[in-house]
Structure formats: structure tokens, C-alpha cells
C-alpha positions in Angstrom: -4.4 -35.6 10.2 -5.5 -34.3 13.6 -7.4 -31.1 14.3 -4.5 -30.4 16.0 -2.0 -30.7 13.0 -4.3 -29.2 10.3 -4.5 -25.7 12.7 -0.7 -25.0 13.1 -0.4 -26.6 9.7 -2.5 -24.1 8.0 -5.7 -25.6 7.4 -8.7 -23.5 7.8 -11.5 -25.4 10.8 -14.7 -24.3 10.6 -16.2 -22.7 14.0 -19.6 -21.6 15.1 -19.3 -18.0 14.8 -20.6 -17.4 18.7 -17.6 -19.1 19.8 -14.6 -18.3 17.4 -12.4 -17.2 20.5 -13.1 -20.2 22.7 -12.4 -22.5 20.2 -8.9 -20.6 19.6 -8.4 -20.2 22.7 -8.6 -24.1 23.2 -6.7 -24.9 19.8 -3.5 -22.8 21.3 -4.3 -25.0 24.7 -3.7 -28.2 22.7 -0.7 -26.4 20.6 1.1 -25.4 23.3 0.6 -28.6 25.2 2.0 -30.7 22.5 5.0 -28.9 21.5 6.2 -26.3 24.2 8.1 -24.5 20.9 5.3 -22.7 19.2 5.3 -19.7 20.2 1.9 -17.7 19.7 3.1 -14.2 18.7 0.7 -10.7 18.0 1.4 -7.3 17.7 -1.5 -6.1 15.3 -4.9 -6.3 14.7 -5.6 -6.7 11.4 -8.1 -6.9 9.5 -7.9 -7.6 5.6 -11.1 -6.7 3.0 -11.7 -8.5 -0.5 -14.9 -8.2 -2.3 -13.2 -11.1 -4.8 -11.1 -14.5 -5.0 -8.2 -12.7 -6.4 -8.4 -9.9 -3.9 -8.6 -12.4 -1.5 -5.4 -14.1 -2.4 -3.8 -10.5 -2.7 -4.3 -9.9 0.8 -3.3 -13.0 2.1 -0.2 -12.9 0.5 0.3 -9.3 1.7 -0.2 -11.1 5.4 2.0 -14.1 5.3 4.4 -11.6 4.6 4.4 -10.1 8.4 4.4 -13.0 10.2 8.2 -13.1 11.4 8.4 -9.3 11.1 5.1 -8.0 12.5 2.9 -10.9 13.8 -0.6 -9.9 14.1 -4.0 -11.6 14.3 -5.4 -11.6 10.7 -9.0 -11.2 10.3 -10.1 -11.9 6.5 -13.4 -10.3 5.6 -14.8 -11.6 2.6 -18.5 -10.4 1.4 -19.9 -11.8 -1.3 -23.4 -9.8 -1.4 -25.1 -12.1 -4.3 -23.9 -15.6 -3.8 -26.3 -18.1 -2.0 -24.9 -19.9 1.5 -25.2 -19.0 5.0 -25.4 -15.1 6.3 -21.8 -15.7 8.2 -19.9 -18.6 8.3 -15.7 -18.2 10.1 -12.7 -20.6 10.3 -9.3 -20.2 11.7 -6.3 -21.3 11.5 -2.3 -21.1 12.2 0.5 -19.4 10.1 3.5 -20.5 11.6 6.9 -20.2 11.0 10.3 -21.3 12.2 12.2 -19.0 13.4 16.2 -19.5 12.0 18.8 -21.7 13.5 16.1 -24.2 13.8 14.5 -23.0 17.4 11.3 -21.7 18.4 7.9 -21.7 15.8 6.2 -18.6 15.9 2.7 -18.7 15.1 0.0 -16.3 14.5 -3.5 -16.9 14.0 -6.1 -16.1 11.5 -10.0 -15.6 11.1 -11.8 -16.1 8.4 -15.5 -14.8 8.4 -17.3 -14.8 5.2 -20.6 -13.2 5.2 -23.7 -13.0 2.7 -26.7 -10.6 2.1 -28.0 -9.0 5.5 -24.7 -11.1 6.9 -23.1 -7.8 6.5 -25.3 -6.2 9.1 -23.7 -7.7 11.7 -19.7 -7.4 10.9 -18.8 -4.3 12.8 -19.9 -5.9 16.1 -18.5 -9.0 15.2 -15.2 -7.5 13.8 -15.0 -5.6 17.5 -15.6 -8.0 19.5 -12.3 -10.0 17.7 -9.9 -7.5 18.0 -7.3 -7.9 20.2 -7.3 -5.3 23.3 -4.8 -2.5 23.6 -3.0 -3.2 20.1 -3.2 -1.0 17.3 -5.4 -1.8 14.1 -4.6 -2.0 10.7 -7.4 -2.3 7.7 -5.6 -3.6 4.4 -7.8 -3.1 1.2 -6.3 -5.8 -1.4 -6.6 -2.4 -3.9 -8.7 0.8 -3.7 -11.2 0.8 -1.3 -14.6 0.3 -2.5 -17.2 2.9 -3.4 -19.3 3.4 -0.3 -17.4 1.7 2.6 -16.2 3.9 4.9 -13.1 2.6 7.4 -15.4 4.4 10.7 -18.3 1.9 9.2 -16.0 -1.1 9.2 -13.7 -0.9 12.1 -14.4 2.1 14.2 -10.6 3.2 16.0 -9.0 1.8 13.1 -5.2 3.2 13.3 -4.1 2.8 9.9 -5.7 2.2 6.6 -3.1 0.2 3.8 -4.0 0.4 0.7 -2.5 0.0 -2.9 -2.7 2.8 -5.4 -1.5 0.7 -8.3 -5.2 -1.0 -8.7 -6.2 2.6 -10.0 -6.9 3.5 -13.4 -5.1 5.3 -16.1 -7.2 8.8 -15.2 -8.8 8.1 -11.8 -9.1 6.5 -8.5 -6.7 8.4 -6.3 -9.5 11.2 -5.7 -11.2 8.2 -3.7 -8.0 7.6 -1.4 -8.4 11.5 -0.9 -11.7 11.2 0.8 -10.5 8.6 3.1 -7.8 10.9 4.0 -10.0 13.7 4.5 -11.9 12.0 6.9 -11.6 14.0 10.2 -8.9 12.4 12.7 -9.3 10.0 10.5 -7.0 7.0 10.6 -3.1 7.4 8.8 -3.2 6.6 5.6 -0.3 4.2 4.0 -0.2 3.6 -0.1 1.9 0.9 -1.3 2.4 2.8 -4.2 4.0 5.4 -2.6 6.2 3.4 -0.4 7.7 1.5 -4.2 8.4 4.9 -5.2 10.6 5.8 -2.2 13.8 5.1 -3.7 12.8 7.1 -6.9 11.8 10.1 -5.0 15.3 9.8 -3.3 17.2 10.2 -6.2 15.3 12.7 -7.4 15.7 14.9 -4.7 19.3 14.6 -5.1 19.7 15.2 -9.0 19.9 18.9 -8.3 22.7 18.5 -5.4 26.2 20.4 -6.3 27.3 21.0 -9.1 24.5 20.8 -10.7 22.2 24.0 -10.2 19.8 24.0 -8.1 18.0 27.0 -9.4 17.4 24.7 -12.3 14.4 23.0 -10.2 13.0 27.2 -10.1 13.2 27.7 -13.8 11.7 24.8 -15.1 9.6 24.3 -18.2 9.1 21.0 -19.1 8.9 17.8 -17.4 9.0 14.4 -19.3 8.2 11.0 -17.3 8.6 7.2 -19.2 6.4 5.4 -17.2 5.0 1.8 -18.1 1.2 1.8 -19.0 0.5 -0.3 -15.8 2.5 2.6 -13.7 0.3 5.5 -14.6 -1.1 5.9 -11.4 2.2 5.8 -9.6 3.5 8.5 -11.8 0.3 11.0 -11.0 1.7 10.2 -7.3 5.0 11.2 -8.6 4.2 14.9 -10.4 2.0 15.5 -7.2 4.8 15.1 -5.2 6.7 16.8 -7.3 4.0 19.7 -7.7 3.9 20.1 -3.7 7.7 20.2 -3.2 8.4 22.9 -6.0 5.1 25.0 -6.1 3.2 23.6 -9.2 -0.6 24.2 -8.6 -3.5 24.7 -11.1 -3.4 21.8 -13.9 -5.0 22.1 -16.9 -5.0 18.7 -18.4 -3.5 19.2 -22.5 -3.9 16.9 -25.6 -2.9 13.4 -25.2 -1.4 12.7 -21.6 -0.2 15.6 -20.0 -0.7 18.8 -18.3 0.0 22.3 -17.7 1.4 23.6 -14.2 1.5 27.0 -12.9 4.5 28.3 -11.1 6.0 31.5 -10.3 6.6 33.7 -13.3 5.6 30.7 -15.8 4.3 27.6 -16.4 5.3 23.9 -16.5 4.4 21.0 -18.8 4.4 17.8 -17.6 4.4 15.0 -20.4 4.0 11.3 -20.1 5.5 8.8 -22.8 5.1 5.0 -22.2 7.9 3.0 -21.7 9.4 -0.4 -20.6 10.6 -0.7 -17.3 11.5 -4.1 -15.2 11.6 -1.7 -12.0 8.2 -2.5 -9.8 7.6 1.4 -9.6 6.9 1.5 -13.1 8.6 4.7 -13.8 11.7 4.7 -16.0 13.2 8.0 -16.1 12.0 11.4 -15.4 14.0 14.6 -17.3 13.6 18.4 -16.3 14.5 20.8 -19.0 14.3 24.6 -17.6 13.4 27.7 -19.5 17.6 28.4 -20.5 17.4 25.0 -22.1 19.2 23.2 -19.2 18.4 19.6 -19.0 18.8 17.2 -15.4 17.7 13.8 -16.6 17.5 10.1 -14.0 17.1 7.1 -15.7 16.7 3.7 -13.6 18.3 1.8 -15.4 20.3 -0.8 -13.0 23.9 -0.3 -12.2 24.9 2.7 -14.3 26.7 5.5 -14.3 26.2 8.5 -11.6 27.5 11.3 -13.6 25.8 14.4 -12.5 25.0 17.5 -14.4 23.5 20.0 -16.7 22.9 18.5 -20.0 23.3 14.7 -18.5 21.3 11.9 -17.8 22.6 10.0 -15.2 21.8 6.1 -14.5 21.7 4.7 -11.3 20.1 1.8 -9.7 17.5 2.3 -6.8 17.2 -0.8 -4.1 13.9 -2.3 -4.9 11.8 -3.5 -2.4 9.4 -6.7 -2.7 5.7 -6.6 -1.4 6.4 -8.4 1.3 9.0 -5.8 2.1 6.6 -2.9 1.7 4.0 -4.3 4.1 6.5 -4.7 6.7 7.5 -1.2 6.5 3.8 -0.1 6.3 2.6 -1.2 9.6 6.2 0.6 10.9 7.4 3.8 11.3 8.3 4.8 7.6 4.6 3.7 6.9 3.2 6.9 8.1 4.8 10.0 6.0 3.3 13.5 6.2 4.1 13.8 2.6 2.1 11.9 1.3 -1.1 13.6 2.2 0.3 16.9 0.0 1.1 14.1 -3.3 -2.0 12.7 -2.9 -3.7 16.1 -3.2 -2.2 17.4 -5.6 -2.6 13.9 -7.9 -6.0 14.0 -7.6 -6.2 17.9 -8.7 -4.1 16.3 -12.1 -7.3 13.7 -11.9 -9.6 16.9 -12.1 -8.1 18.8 -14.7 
């Protein structure tokens, strides 16, 4: 196989560091030469972190993902402070795709740099001098970002941080994301997490559409969630969103998993029971009982019923979107959403409590 073939076929090629963009520069040469079809396509920097081999192969899946959709120049940083090997060592390579009805190949191209001990010292200059001018950035964390990295220390200008909430704990780990998005004009912050439960919060905020009461959502006394053990997380995000939008502030935390919301004129518990759910969200149903004893319950439960009222649980089936979906819509226009910043602070108060 030709060097040729191995780059737009996906195979990493080793490169002096010094010279990662003239030897890219002269691989597309050769590409574009021997097939006038691949197209060479970016609209991105971005710039993936893992601190492991499985966080590695989290984030490039997460990338192959937006090659048709948002092509972007990938640059994988993997540090590995302990392990013995050169300070830096970089490839690149390829991802193509053909584009349907059997025309055009649209490729985008991808760094590797790996880097060891002091190797570290020299990534932010390195990192800048790769980006692409004049497009915006993206930094993907395969999970939570790790303790002591800040995004200005990595990629200074950074325009958007993507992250996954769902590699939190049972009890912490959002208060983290909450320094990041404290971080004066700091970049936007998108969470995975919150994008999967989208189509939950939609139905939600429709349960207490006519006839049912809306004044029920004022009187409220109890909340229930069944949420899967993996999902815990998601569901914090969840009762902080639902704390901001109906006035819930100052949890204290009560005996097993659950707490204890003020509101006006009362107080609001909010339990959590595990249950099994197939839906990637994690959360199965969420049930509001108010002060009078009225109950407005959802349960995801596929293609139900959508019966609406006091006293019923209705079932309905949310569209569910894959990983690869909610990467695409993270580096677009629904990945930014100002609500998000008012769930996260309120989650991480329910981490407090």
C-alpha cells in the first residue's frame, strides 16, 4: 500500500512534529492529483482530549461522526504523563467519506500528537500554531474534564467546550462543569447529557398544557423520578432544570436519594427510585403530585398512549437521538442553550446539599 492510499485510507503516518503541516500539505497535493474527487472539506477546529485508550476511542468515535455533517480538522491530544517514549511524537491521516449517489469523497484530516512528561510543556504552542485560521474552535473532553486543566491553558480563544456529563458520578462531578462555565467570557459550554435529555424536557413542559392545570406545577409537593443507576447524573440535570424553571432553590439533601426544595409558601420533595429504562437519557418517568393530591405523571415508555390529565400518567415516546446525532447538533446552533447554565447551577447546589 502506498503512502498515498494508507492517508485517505485511514492509516495514521508518522511525521516530524516541525513539519506536520508541510507534510499534509503535500499528502492533499498527491490526493488531489490522483483522484480529482476527494474533496478536502473543514469547517472546525477541533481539538479532542483523552488522558486514556478508552477515552481515546470515545472521542474518535464522537469525530467520525461529523465528517459529512460538520467536517473539521481533528486534532487528538493524548498525554500520557508516566509512560516511557519520546516527549511528542504526531501522525496524520484522512477520514473520508463518499458522499451519496456515488460522487464526490469528502475528506477531512486528522492530527494526532501524543506527548509525554515535560512533552506537555509545549502543547499550547503547538496546538496554536495547528489551528486553522478564522474558523471557530471546539475542545471535546471524551467525559468530564480533568481536575486542573483549564480550556484558556489548553487552547486559548477556544469557542466551545463539549463535554459529556454522563461520565459523572452518582453524587458529584457537575460542580466541576460549573467552574468551567464560570470562567469569565469564557467559552459556551455544550453537555451531551443535556442535549439526550431534550426531548424529555419537551414533554415535560407540555404535561401541564390544557386541560390539565397548570397551577398544578405552583402547588406542588412531591416529585418522583425512575431513573436508571447509570442516569443519575442526567436526572440531577433534570430537577436543576426543573428547579430553575419553577422556583425551587435551597436543597437540603434527605435520607437515602433525595432532597428537599423550597418554594413559595412550601416545600418540595424530590425522590429518586431506580429503574430500567432502554431510553439513552436514562430517565424513565417523572410524576408531580401537588399539595391537593393531584397527580401529572410522563412515562417514556415507546409508543403509548397520550392521554392527559389530573390523576393520569400518560406514555409517549420521545425521538431519541444517537451520539453521533448529538455531536452534530453540538457544534450547531441548538448546541449553545442559555438554559443550561441555570440547570447546571442549580444541579450542582443538589451536589452541595
Amino acid at each position: 500500500m502506498s503512502e498515498l492510499e494508507r492517508f485517505t485510507g485511514g492509516h495514521a503516518i508518522g511525521v516530524d512534529v516541525s513539519g506536520i503541516e508541510r507534510d499534509l500539505a503535500a499528502l492533499w497535493r498527491k490526493a488531489s492529483t490522483h483522484d480529482a474527487s476527494v474533496t478536502r472539506a473543514c469547517s472546525w477546529n477541533l481539538v479532542a482530549h483523552a488522558t486514556s485508550a478508552g477515552e481515546l476511542e470515545r472521542v474518535r468515535f464522537l469525530a467520525d461522526a461529523l465528517v459529512e455533517a460538520v467536517p473539521t480538522r481533528t486534532l487528538y491530544l493524548s498525554y500520557r504523563a508516566s509512560e516511557p517514549g519520546p516527549e511528542i511524537e504526531a501522525s496524520v491521516t484522512a477520514n473520508c467519506r463518499k458522499l451519496p449517489g456515488g460522487g464526490k469523497t469528502v475528506c477531512t484530516e486528522e492530527i494526532s500528537i501524543e506527548a509525554r512528561g515535560k512533552g506537555a510543556d509545549h502543547l499550547p504552542s503547538l496546538l496554536r500554531a495547528l489551528l486553522v485560521p478564522d474558523l471557530p474552535t471546539a475542545l471535546l473532553w471524551a467525559g468530564l474534564p480533568p481536575t486542573g486543566h483549564t480550556t484558556t491553558e489548553l487552547v486559548p480563544g477556544v469557542d466551545r467546550v463539549v463535554l459529556d456529563s454522563a461520565a459523572a458520578d452518582e453524587r458529584e462531578g457537575l460542580g466541576r462543569i460549573l467552574q468551567l462555565a464560570l470562567g469569565k467570557r469564557g467559552p459556551a459550554l455544550v453537555d451531551l447529557n443535556w442535549l439526550r435529555l431534550s426531548p424529555l424536557r419537551s414533554v415535560l413542559a407540555s404535561a401541564f398544557d390544557p386541560p390539565v392545570d397548570a397551577g398544578i406545577a405552583f402547588r406542588l409537593a412531591k416529585i418522583r423520578l425512575a431513573v436508571a443507576p447509570r442516569a443519575f447524573p442526567a436526572a440531577r440535570l433534570l430537577i436543576g432544570w426543573l428547579a430553575s424553571r419553577l422556583g425551587l432553590g435551597n436543597p437540603e439533601a434527605i435520607p437515602g436519594r433525595g432532597w428537599s426544595l423550597e418554594r413559595q409558601g412550601g416545600r418540595v420533595i424530590v425522590e429518586l427510585e431506580t429503574a430500567e429504562t432502554a431510553l439513552s437519557c436514562g430517565v424513565a418517568s417523572v410524576a408531580f403530585e401537588s399539595e391537593r393530591g393531584e397527580v401529572v405523571c410522563v412515562a417514556l415508555t415507546g409508543t403509548g398512549l397520550d392521554v392527559k390529565g389530573p390523576n393520569t400518567c400518560f406514555q409517549t415516546s420521545a425521538h431519541e437521538r444517537s451520539d453521533g446525532e448529538l455531536i452534530v447538533a453540538a457544534l450547531g446552533a441548538q448546541g449553545v442553550d442559555s438554559l443550561y447554565d441555570a440547570a447546571l447551577r442549580r444541579a450542582a447546589e443538589l451536589e452541595r446539599a
